[in-house]
LUMTORLUM-611062 format. One record per residue (C-alpha): residue in one letter; residue number from 1; x, y, z. Coordinates in steps of 0.02 Angstrom, whole numbers, plus 50000, padded with zeros to 5 digits. Layout:
["a", NUM, [X, Y, Z]]
...
//
This chain:
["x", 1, [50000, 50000, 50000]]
["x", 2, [50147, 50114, 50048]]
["x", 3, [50232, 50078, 49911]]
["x", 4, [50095, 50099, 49793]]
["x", 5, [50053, 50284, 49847]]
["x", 6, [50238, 50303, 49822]]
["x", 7, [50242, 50276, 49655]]
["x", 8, [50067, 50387, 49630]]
["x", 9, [50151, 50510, 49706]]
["x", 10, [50289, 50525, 49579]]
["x", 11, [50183, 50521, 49433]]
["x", 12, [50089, 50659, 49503]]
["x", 13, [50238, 50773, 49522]]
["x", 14, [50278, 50760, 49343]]
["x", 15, [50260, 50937, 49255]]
["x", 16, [50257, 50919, 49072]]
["x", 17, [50399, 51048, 48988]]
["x", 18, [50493, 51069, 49164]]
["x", 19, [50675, 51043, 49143]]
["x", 20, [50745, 50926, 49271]]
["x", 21, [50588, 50843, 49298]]
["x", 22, [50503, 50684, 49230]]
["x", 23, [50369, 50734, 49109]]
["x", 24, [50219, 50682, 49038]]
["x", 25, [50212, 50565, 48864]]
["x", 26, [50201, 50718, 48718]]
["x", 27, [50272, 50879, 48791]]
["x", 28, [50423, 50907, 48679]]
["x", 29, [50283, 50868, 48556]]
["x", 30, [50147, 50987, 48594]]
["x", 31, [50307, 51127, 48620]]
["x", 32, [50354, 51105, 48442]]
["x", 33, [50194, 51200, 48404]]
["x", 34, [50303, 51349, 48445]]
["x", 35, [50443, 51296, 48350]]
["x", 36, [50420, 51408, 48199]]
["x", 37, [50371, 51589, 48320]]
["x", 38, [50542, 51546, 48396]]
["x", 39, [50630, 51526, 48242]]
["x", 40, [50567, 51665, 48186]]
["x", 41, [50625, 51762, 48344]]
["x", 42, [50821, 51697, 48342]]
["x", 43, [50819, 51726, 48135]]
["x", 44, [50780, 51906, 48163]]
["x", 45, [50887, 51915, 48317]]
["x", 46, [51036, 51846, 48215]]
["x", 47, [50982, 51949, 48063]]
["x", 48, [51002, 52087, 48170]]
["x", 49, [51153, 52058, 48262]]
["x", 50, [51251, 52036, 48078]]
["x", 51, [51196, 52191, 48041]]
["x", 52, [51059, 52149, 47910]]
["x", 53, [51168, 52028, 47810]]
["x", 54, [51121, 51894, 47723]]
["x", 55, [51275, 51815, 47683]]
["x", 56, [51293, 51678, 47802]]
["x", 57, [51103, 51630, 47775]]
["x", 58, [51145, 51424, 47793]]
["x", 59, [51226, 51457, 47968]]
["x", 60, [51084, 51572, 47997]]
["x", 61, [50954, 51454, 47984]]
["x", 62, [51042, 51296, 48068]]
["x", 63, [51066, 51413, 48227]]
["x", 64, [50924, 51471, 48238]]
["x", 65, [50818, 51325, 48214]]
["x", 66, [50946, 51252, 48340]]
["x", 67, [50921, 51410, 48459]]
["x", 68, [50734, 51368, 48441]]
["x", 69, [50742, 51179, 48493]]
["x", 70, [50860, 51209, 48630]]
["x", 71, [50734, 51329, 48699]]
["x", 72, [50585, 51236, 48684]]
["x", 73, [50655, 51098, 48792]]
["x", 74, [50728, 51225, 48922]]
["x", 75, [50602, 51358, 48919]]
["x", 76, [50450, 51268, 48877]]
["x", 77, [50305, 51413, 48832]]
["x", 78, [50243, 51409, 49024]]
["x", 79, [50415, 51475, 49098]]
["x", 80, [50366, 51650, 49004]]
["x", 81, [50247, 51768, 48993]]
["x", 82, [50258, 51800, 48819]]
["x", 83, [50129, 51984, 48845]]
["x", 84, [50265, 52044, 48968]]
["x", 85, [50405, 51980, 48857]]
["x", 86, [50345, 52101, 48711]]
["x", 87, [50317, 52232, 48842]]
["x", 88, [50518, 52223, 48863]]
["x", 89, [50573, 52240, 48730]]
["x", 90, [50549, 52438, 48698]]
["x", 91, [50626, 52460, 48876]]
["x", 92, [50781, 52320, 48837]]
["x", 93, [50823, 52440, 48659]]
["x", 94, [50796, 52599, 48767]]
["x", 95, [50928, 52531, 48898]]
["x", 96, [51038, 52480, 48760]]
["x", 97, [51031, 52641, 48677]]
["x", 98, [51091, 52732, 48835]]
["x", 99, [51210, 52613, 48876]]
["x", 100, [51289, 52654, 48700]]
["x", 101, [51263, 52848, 48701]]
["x", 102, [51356, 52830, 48888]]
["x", 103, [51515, 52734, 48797]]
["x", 104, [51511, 52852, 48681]]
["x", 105, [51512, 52994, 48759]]
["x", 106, [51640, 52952, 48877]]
["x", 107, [51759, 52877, 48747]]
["x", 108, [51732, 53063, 48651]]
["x", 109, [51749, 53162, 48821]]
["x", 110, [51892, 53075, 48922]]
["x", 111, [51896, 53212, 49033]]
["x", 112, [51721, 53170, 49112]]
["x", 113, [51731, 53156, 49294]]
["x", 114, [51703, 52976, 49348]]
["x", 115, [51686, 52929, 49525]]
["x", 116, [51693, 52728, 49504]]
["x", 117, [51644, 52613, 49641]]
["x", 118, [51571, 52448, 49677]]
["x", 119, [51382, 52423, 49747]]
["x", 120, [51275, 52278, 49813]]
["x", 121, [51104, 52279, 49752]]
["x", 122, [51001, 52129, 49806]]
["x", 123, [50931, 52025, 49696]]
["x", 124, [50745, 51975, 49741]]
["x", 125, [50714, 51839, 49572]]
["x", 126, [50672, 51682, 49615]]
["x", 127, [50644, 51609, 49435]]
["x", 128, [50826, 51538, 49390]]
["x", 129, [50811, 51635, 49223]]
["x", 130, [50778, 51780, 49261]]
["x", 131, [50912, 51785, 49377]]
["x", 132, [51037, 51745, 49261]]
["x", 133, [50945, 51873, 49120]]
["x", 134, [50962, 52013, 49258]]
["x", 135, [51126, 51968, 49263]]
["x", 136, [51155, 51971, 49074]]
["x", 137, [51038, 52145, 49052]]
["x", 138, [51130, 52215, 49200]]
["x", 139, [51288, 52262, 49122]]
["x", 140, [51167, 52334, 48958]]
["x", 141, [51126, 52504, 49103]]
["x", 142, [51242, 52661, 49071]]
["x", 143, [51386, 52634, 49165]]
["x", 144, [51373, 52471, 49244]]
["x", 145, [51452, 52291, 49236]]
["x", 146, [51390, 52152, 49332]]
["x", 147, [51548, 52098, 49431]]
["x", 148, [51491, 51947, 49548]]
["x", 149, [51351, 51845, 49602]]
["x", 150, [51346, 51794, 49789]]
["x", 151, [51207, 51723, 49868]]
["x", 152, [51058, 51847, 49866]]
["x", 153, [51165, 52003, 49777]]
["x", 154, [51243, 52067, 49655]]
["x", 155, [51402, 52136, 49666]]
["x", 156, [51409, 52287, 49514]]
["x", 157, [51544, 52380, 49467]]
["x", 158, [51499, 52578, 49420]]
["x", 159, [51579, 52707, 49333]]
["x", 160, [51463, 52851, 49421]]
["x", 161, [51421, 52830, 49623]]
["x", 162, [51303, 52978, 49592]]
["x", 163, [51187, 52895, 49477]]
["x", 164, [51036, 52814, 49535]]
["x", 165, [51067, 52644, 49496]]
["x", 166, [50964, 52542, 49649]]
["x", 167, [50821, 52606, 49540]]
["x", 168, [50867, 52556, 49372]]
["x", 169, [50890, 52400, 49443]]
["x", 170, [50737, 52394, 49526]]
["x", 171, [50651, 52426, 49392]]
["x", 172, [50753, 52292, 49288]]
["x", 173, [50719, 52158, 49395]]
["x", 174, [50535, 52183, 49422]]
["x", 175, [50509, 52198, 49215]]
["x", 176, [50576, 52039, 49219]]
["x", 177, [50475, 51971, 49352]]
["x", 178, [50332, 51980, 49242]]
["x", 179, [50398, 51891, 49108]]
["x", 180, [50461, 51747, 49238]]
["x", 181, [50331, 51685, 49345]]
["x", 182, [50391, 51608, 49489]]
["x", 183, [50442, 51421, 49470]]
//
């Protein structure tokens, strides 16, 4: 009897699509129904990161149908919030941008006053992901560079103490809280 309800038990804990984690019969399957959408996604993505070239089209395509696969089977289509995702994206191009503009400026003015420093911001993400994302995105805000990971925080290296960083960050981590949800 004990061993019975055992065994129910661990065919009940299976979550089709979770990584780590027996699954159901059919849910590499059923995620394949998103196969072309994320092709699509790392296609453009490479297209633009080569600048709108063409050239290497064969490469192109074998990535990014291999991008796609590899993130079907470890981010299956309930890991994201796909509303949110789209919702990031203007404010992910907008960070980029001034990221850039702040390179730039400093690499065309070296006489800006810098006042460089390490912070500790703690990191409040409990979806895997997103913690590594944050992570990624981090070092995307003007004058920052994610430096180490320890525990609960973030150890970032800044090239201006006077900015207000805790709330970029903030702000960072609960965008991508939305797209997450908690695992």
């Amino acid at each position: 009897m004990n061993r019975e309800k055992n065994n129910q038990t661990f065919r009940n804990s299976a979550e089709p699509g979770k990584p780590g984690t027996p699954s159901g019969k059919g849910w590499l399957w059923r995620g394949m129904s998103r196969f072309p959408v994320r092709l699509l996604i790392f296609a453009i993505l490479w297209w633009g990161l080569a600048g709108g070239s063409l050239k290497d089209w064969p490469a192109a395509i074998f990535f990014s149908g291999l991008a796609a696969l590899l993130s079907i089977i470890l981010v299956p289509s309930k890991q994201l919030r796909l509303k949110a995702l789209l919702g990031f994206m203007p404010f992910f191009f907008r960070l980029s941008l001034m990221g850039g503009i702040d390179v730039t400026t400093r690499a065309m003015k070296p006489d800006m006053p810098l006042k460089t420093g390490t912070i500790t911001y703690p990191v409040t993400l409990k979806h895997p992901a997103a913690r590594v994302f944050f992570i990624w995105v981090v070092s995307l805000l003007p004058g920052t560079a994610a430096a180490q990971l320890m525990n609960q925080s973030l150890r970032l290296h800044v090239l201006d103490m006077n900015q207000s960083h805790h709330e970029r960050l903030r702000e960072l981590e609960q965008r991508l809280d939305a797209i997450f949800p908690e695992v």
